[in-house]
Steps between C-alpha positions, in 0.01 A plus 500: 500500500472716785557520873351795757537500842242612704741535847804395706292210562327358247556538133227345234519216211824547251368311187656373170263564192525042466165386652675201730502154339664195592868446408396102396299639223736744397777259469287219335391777237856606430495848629743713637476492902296783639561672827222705730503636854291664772523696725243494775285766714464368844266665754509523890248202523742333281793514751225359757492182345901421567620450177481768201629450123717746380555427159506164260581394167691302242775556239662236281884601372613384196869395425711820489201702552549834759420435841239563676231623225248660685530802618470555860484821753853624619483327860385111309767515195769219513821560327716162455802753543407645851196303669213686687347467847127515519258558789273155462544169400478330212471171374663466180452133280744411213293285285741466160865581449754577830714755603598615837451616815687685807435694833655652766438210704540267190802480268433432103382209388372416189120358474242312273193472400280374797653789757303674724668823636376687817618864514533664869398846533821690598708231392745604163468217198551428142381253268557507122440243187775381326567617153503185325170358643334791621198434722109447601429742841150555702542669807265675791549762737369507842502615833342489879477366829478102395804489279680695749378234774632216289835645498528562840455186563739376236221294274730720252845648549693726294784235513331277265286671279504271177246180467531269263143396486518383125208596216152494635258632272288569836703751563524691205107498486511637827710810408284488166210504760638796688540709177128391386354614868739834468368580126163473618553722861188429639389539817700312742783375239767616745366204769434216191861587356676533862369171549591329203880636608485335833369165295839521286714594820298171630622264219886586515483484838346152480744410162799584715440302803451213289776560286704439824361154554574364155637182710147298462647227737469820767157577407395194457609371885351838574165399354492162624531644830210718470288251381572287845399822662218554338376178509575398871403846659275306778765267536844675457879371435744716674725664256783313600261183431404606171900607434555098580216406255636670226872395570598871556705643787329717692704775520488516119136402515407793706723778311408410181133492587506841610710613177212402315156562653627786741399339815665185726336153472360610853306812360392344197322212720349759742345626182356185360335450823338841523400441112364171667321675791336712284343258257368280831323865613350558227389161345483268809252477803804421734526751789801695598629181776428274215715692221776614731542079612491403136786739440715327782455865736536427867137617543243773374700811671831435346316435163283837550831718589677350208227620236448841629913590497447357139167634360436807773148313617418183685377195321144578653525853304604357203233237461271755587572732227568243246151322561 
């Protein structure tokens, strides 16, 4: 094994000797769990693309085994006595055993197998196995503009940095993917691998939100509602009608609509009727009067001014370049 760094920047592969192979097969066959990491060279047109990978890779702890078992440069080593603080993220998946967890913004807490963990750069952690289980670990470091964006905006917060998303096989075959793509480092592996981060970001994202809702008489009024929506865009309930229909208050109605999709029952019918508007520009004959009355606007001019704020051109334009 071997690691040489080229510069302050960018440092090049570290490899184990163990060509990578799947831990199913490995544990099917009996063998003792492998580990491998990498890390990656990034270049400037890397850090164009808004998200870079760092570093990835898997170890699987036995019961009283030493933790961690790779080893890693000085500024990436974890001790379970002391913690580190890195400069990236991470996301970390448990996928067997449990152990725990803590941050400076999070106290301990001891997790399971189905965990996601997001590391913050500049933000000090720990997370260890327990002895008597030991456990299963892939993780991926990355950086940039995007992930920094999503924080910002609080899609993720350091406050709650543990998922439990359960075992997805998907997502092990994506970090499986990321080390394939890495091993290979062909031309433009940094944007393929990058992307396939963003895709797992994407899924606990989505996991989480819906992990909220696991009232399915809330998502299922929520649903109902939509349909209505959908299905009555030319002639439209008020949301305090639909509330009614569904024997809902509509104070509750309204705020537990929004909880879920992200936008009021207003929005989200301003939005089926633009979807509508669209499909009657490009597949009908109807003119702009004709499509603006069948949408219940007060006349062409309010219908015209409503689709530019929306789409940034005027239903004329639109038809034009869709056609």
């Amino acid at each position: 094994m071997f690691l040489s760094y080229k510069n302050k920047a960018e440092f090049t592969i570290f490899a184990f000797e163990n060509d990578f192979k799947p831990f199913i097969s490995d544990r099917s066959m009996g063998k003792k769990p492998n580990d491998q990491l990498k890390y990656l060279t990034i270049s400037a047109m890397d850090e164009e693309w808004g998200t870079v990978v760092t570093t990835v890779g898997y170890q699987f702890i036995l019961p009283k085994s030493e933790y961690p078992l790779s080893k890693h440069p000085d500024n990436y080593t974890i001790s379970p006595q002391t913690g580190r603080i890195l400069n990236e993220y991470q996301l970390v998946y448990i996928t067997k055993g449990c152990g725990y967890f803590s941050s400076q913004s999070c106290k301990e807490v001891k997790i399971s197998a189905g965990t996601m963990i997001l590391l913050f750069p500049g933000e000090w952690h720990n997370y260890y196995p327990d002895e008597e289980t030991g456990w299963d670990e892939y993780w991926v470091g990355f950086r940039g503009v995007n992930i920094d964006n999503k924080e910002k905006k609080r899609f993720f917060t350091k406050e709650e940095p543990l998922f439990h998303i359960g075992l997805s096989t998907t997502i092990i075959g994506l970090y499986e993917d990321i080390l394939k793509f890495a091993s290979q480092e062909k031309t433009g592996y940094q944007e393929m691998i990058s992307s396939i981060v963003l895709h797992i970001l994407g899924t606990v994202y989505y996991k989480k939100k819906n992990n909220s809702f696991s009232n399915t008489y809330v998502v299922d009024k929520i649903n109902e509602a939509r349909l209505i929506m959908k299905e009555q865009v030319e002639n439209p309930l008020t949301p305090e009608e639909i509330a009614s229909r569904l024997g809902l208050g509509y104070s509750w109605f309204r705020r537990m609509f929004k909880e879920y999709t992200g936008v009021s029952p207003t929005q989200y019918q301003l939005q089926q009727k633009l979807l509508k508007a669209k499909e009657l520009l490009i597949s009908s004959n109807l003119n702009i009067s004709e499509i603006a009355y069948s949408l219940k606007f007060e006349n062409a001019g309010q219908f015209s001014t409503f689709f530019k704020k929306k789409e940034g051109m005027t239903p004329s334009e639109f038809r034009e370049r869709s056609h």
